[in-house]
C-alpha positions in Angstrom: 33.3 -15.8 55.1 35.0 -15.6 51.4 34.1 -11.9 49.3 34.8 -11.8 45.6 36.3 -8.0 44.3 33.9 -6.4 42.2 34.4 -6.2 37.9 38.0 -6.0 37.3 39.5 -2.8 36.1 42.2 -1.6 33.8 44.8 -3.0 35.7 43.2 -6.6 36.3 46.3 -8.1 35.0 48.3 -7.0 37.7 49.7 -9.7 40.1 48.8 -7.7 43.2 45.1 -6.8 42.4 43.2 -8.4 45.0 40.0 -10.7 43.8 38.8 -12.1 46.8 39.0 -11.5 50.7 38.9 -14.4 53.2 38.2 -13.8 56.9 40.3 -10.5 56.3 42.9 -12.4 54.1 43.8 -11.3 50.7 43.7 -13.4 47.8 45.4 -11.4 44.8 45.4 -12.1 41.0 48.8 -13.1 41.4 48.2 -16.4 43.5 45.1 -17.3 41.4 47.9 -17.6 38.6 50.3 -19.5 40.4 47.5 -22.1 41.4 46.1 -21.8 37.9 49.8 -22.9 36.2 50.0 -26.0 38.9 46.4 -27.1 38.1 47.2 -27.4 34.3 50.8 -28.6 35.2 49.3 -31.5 37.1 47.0 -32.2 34.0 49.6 -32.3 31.3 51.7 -34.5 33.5 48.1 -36.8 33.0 48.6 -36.4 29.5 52.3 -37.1 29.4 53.1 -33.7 28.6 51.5 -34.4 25.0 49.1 -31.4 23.6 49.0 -32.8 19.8 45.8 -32.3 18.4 44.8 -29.8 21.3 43.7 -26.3 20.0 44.2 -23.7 21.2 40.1 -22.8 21.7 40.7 -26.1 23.8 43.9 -25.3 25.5 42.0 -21.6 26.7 38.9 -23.2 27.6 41.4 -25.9 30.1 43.0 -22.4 31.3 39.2 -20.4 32.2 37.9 -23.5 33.8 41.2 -24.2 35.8 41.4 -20.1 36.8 37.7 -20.6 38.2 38.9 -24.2 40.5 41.9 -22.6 41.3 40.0 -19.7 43.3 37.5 -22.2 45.0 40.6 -24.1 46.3 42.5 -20.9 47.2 39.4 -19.8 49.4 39.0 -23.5 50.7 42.4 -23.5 51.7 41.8 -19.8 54.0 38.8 -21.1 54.9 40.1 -24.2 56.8 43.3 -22.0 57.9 40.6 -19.8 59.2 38.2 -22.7 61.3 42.3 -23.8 62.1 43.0 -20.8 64.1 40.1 -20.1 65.6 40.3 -23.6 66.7 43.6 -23.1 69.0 44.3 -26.6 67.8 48.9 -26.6 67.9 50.8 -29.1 66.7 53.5 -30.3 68.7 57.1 -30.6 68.1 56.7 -34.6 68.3 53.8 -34.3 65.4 55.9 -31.8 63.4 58.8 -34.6 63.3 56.6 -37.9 62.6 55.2 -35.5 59.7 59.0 -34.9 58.9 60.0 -38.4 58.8 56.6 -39.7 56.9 57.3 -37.0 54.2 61.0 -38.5 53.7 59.7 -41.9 53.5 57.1 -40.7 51.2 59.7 -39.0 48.9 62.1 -41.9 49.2 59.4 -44.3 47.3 59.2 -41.4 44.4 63.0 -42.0 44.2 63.9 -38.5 45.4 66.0 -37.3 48.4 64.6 -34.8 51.2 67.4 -32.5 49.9 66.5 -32.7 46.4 63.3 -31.8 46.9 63.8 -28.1 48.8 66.0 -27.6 45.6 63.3 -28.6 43.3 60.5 -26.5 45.0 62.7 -23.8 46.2 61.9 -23.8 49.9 63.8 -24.0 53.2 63.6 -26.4 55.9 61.9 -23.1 57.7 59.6 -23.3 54.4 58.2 -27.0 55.2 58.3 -27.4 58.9 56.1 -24.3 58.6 53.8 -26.4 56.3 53.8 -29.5 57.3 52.7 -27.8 61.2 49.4 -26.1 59.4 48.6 -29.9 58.3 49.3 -31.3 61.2 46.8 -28.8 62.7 43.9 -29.2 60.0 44.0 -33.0 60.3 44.0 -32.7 64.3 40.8 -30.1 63.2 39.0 -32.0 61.1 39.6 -35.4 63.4 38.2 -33.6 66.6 35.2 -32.6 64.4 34.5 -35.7 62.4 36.2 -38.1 64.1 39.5 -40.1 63.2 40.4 -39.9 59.9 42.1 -43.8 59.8 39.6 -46.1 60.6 40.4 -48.4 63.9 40.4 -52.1 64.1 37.1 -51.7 65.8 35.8 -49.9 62.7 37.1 -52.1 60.2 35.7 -55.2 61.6 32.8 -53.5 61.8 33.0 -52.9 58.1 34.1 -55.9 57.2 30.6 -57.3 59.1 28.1 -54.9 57.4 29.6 -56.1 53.9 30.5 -59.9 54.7 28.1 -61.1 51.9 30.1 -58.9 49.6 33.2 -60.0 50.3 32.8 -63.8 50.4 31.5 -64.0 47.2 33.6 -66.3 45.1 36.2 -65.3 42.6 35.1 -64.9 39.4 37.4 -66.6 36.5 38.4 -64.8 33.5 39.5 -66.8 30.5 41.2 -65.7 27.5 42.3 -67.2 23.7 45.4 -67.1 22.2 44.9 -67.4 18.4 47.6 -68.7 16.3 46.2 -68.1 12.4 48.0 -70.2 9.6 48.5 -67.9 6.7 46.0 -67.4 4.2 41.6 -67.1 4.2 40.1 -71.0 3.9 36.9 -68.8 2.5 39.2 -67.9 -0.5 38.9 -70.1 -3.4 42.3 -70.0 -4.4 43.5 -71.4 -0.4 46.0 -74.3 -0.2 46.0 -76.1 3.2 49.6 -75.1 4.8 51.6 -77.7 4.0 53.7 -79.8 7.6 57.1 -77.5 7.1 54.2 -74.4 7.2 53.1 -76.1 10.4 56.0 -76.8 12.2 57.0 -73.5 13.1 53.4 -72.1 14.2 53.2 -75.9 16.0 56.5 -74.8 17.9 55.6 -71.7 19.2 52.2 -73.0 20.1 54.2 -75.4 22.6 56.4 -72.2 23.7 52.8 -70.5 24.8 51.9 -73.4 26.1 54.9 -74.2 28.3 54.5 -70.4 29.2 51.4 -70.6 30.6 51.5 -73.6 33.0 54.6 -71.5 34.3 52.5 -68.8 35.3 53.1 -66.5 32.2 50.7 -63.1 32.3 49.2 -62.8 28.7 46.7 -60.4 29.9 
């Protein structure tokens, strides 16, 4: 069961103050702020890092609301670490290392090395065989309670039957214009027909769409 401290008091600030208790774990002002500055991190990285035309009323309202998630998912987190342990569920050396390798692969198709990353988050190999065990563990939880997460071939067909109608309906076609305007409004009095040398050009790269298209060209 997760308990929330009481008001906060003079030194509310401080890193070590603890706000909540977990199944006898401690959650302290200190790692509500750490989770709070990777919440907003992972938002500006939506935003491209951009924060024109943000205020700062706006940019403390992100911060409040972003504090108050990052507590629910700090107490989520005990909480399943909790139902983990009282679980018994291990992970085994083997899982530990198909973790290990799935990680590398995963960081490999980001275009960064297994090495790079330790020196980009700091941690040891200690740090993430440590981590990736716990998820091992929680998975191997949640699949002994809920079943397996990745659906089997059995469950896909069966799927696949409950929504055939669905998925045999026939492609839909979208169809687009490409508008090639001669110069000038024909609704203005004053318009002169383009004369051939205006037409030529506009003619040309009609025929360069064209040719485009039929070669599979993606206007979209």
């Amino acid at each position: 069961n997760a308990q929330l401290s009481g008001k906060p008091d003079a030194a509310s600030t401080t890193a070590s103050r603890v706000i909540a208790r977990v199944d006898g774990f401690e959650i302290k002002a200190g790692d509500r702020e750490a989770e709070t500055d990777k919440l907003i991190y992972q938002q500006l990285q939506l935003l491209g890092g951009n924060l024109q035309g943000v205020s700062a009323d706006q940019i403390n309202m992100v911060r409040d609301k972003a504090k108050t998630l990052a507590l629910q998912n700090l107490i989520d987190v005990q909480l399943i670490k909790a139902a983990k342990e009282k679980s018994g569920i291990k992970a085994s050396d083997a899982d530990i290392a198909a973790a290990k390798k799935q990680m590398i692969e995963d960081l490999k198709g980001l275009g960064v090395t297994y090495d790079q990353f330790l020196g980009e988050k700091g941690l040891t190999e200690a740090d993430v065989m440590k981590g990736l065990g716990e998820q091992v563990e929680i998975k191997k939880m949640l699949e002994a309670r809920t079943g397996a997460l990745t659906p089997t071939e059995e469950q896909e067909k069966a799927f696949y039957e409950q929504h055939k109608d669905e998925m045999n309906r026939p492609e839909s076609v979208r169809s687009s214009h490409i508008l090639i305007k001669f110069p000038g409004n024909p609704r203005d009095p004053n318009y002169k027909p383009p004369t051939d040398a205006e037409k030529a050009p506009l003619k040309k790269e009609a025929q360069d769409i064209l040719a485009q298209v039929k070669g599979g060209g993606d206007f979209a």
